[in-house]
C-alpha positions in Angstrom: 11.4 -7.8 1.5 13.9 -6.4 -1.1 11.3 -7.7 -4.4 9.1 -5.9 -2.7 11.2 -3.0 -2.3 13.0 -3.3 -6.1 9.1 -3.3 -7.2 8.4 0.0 -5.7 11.4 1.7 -7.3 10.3 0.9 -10.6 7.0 1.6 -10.0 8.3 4.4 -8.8 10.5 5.3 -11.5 8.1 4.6 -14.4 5.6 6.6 -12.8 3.1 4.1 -13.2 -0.4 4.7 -12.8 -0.9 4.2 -9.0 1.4 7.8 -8.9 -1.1 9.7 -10.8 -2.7 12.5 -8.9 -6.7 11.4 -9.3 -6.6 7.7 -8.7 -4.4 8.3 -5.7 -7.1 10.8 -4.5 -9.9 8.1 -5.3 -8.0 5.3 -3.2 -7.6 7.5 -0.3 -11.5 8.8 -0.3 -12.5 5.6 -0.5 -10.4 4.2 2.4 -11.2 7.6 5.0 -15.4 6.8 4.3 -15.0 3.4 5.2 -12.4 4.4 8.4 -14.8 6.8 9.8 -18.0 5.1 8.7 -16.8 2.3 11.1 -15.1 3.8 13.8 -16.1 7.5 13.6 -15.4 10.6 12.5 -12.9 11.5 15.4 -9.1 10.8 14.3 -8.0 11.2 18.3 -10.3 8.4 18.4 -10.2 6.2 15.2 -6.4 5.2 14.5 -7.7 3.8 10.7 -9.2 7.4 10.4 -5.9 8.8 11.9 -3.9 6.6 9.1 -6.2 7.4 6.0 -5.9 11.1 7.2 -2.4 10.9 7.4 -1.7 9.6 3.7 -4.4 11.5 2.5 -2.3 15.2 3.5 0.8 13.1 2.4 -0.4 12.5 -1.0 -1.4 16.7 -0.7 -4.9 16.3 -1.0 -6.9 19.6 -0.2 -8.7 19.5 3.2 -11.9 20.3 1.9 -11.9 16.9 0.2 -11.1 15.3 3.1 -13.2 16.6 5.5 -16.1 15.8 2.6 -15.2 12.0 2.8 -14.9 11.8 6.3 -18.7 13.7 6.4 -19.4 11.0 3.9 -18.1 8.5 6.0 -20.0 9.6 9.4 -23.3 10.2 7.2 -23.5 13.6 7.4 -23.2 13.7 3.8 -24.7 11.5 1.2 -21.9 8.8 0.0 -21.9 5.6 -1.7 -21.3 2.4 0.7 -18.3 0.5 0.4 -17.2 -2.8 1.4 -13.4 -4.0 1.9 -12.6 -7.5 0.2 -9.7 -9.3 -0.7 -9.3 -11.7 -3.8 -5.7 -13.9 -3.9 -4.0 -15.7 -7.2 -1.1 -16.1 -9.2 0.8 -14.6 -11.5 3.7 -16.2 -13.8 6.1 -18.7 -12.0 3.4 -19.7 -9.7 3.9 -16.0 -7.9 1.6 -15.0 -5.5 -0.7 -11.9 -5.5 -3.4 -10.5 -2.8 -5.8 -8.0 -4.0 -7.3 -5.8 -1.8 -10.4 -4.3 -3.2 -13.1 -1.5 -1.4 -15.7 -1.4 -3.9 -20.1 -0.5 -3.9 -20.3 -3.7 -6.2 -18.6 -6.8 -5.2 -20.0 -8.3 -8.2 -18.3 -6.2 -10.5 -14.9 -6.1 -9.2 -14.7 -10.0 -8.4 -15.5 -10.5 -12.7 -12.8 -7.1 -13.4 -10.6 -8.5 -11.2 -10.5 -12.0 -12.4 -10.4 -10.8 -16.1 -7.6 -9.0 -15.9 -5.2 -11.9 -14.0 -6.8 -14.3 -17.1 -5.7 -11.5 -19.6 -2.4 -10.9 -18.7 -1.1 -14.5 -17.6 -2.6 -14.9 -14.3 -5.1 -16.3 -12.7 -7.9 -16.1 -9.9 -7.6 -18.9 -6.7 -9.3 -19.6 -3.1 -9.6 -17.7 -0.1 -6.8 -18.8 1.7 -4.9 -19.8 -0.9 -1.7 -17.2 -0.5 -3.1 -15.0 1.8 -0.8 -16.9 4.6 2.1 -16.3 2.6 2.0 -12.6 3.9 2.7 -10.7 7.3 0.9 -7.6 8.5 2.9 -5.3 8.9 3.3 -0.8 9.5 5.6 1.0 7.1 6.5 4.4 8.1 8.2 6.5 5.3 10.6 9.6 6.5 12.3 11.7 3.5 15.8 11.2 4.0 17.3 14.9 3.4 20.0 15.7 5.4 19.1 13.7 8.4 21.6 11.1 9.7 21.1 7.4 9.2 22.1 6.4 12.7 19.9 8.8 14.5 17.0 7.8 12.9 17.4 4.4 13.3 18.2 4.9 16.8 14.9 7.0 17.3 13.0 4.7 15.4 14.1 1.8 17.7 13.7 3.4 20.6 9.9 4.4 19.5 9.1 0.6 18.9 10.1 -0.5 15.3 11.2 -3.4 14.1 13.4 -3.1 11.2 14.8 0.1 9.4 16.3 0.2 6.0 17.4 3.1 3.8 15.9 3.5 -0.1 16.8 6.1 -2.3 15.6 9.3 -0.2 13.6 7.8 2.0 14.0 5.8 5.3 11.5 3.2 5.4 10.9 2.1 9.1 8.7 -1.3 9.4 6.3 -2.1 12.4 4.3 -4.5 13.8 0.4 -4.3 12.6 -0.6 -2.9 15.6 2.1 -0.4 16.8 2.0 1.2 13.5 0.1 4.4 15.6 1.9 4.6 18.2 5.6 4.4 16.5 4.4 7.3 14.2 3.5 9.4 17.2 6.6 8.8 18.9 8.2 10.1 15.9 6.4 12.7 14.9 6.6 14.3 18.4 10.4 13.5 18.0 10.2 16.5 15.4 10.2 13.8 12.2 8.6 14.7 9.0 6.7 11.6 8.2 5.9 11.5 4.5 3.6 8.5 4.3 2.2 6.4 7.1 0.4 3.1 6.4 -0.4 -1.1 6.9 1.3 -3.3 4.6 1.9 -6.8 4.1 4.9 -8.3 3.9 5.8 -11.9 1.9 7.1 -14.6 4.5 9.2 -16.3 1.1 9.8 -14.8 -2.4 9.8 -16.6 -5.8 12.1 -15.7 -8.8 10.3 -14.1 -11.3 14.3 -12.8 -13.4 12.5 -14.2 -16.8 8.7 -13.3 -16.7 9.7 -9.9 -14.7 7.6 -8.0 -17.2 4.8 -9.4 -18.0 4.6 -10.2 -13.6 4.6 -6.1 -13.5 2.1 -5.8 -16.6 -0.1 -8.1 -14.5 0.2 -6.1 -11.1 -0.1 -2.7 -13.3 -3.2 -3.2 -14.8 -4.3 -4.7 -11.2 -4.0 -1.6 -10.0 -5.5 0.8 -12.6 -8.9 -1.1 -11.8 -10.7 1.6 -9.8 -12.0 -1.0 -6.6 -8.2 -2.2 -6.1 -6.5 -0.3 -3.3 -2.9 -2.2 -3.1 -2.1 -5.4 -4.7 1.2 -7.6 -3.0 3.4 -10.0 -4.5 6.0 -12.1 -3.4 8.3 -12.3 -6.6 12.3 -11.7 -6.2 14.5 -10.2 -9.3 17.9 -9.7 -9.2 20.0 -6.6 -9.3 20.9 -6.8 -12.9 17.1 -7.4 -14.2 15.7 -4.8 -11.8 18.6 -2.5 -13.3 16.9 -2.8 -17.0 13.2 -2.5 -16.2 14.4 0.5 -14.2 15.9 2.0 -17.8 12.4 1.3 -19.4 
């Protein structure tokens, strides 16, 4: 879990292109059509709607928009159709990366997709193929402020999670796929500001990726600025000194 975690802090504190305004807006439309288009435009009702909403206020987008996807979404409003697909390969040092992908053209993200892992050192495999090296999981984000550590661990246990850690100015609180829901409600009626609510995956094993730790994130950037690609995973592990320089870049 902590290459994951070193990831998102330079990710973070790059601000790379998955943290600009628009294509954070784009990713979230995207993902509330397809939540309501399949189970309805209700968020009491639909916990993927409830989710997607959730992030969507998170990320500050205006109501209007999202109340225009979900209409989308519901067909009350004209919208394009999208479908949800995942595409698996590897990156340098045989890492593994899962693409997950909601697009109106499979056809056109399967050949983006695969042109980018061949352009920047990767490349495309099977279904199957790495998908089992990660867990399904719900990640819970809380802004740390002046809360204390022990109490929101406490109450975060109590409400069903499985793991709390503490990064930078957040408390990250990890679920199982399908408490995700009900852990956030628990907390959020516990008076808990809950910055970011979402499903993750989580790698079972990690590989060292200390020598090809930048062209691995070149990769997994450019990944993500494709417009279908909604998260991309890895399992690669850097050390503390490594993660230290990219973090200076």
């Amino acid at each position: 879990m902590s290459g994951h975690s070193k990831w998102s802090s330079i990710k973070h504190k790059k601000g790379a292109a998955d943290a600009k305004r628009g294509k954070i807006f784009t990713k979230l439309v995207k993902e509330i059509i397809v939540a309501a288009r399949e189970g309805g435009g209700d968020p009491d009702m639909n916990p993927r709607l409830r989710l997607a909403v959730s992030s969507a206020k998170g990320a500050n987008m205006p109501n209007s928009n999202i109340e225009r996807a979900v209409k989308r979404g519901t067909g009350e409003l004209d919208g394009v159709h999208y479908e949800h697909y995942i595409y698996e390969g590897y990156g340098h040092n045989g890492v593994a990366i899962l693409v997950e992908t909601l697009t109106d053209n499979k056809q056109r993200t399967v050949a983006d997709v695969r042109h980018i892992f061949s352009k920047y050192g990767g490349n495309l495999a099977e279904n199957g193929s790495v998908s089992w090296i990660f867990e399904q999981k719900g990640l819970i984000v809380i802004p740390s402020l002046d809360l204390d550590e022990d109490e929101v661990m406490m109450s975060s246990l109590e409400a069903g999670a499985e793991d709390f850690s503490q990064e930078d100015e957040q408390f990250l609180i990890f679920t199982a796929y399908e408490e995700l829901h009900n852990v956030h409600s628990k907390l959020e009626k516990a008076g808990y500001k809950i910055e970011r609510s979402e499903l993750i995956r989580i790698p079972k094993n990690t590989v060292n990726a200390d020598d090809v730790a930048e062209k691995l994130l070149r990769l997994i950037d450019n990944l993500e600025e494709c417009d279908d690609v909604q998260k991309v995973y890895s399992n690669f592990e850097i050390s503390d000194e490594v993660f230290a320089r990219l973090s200076e870049i």
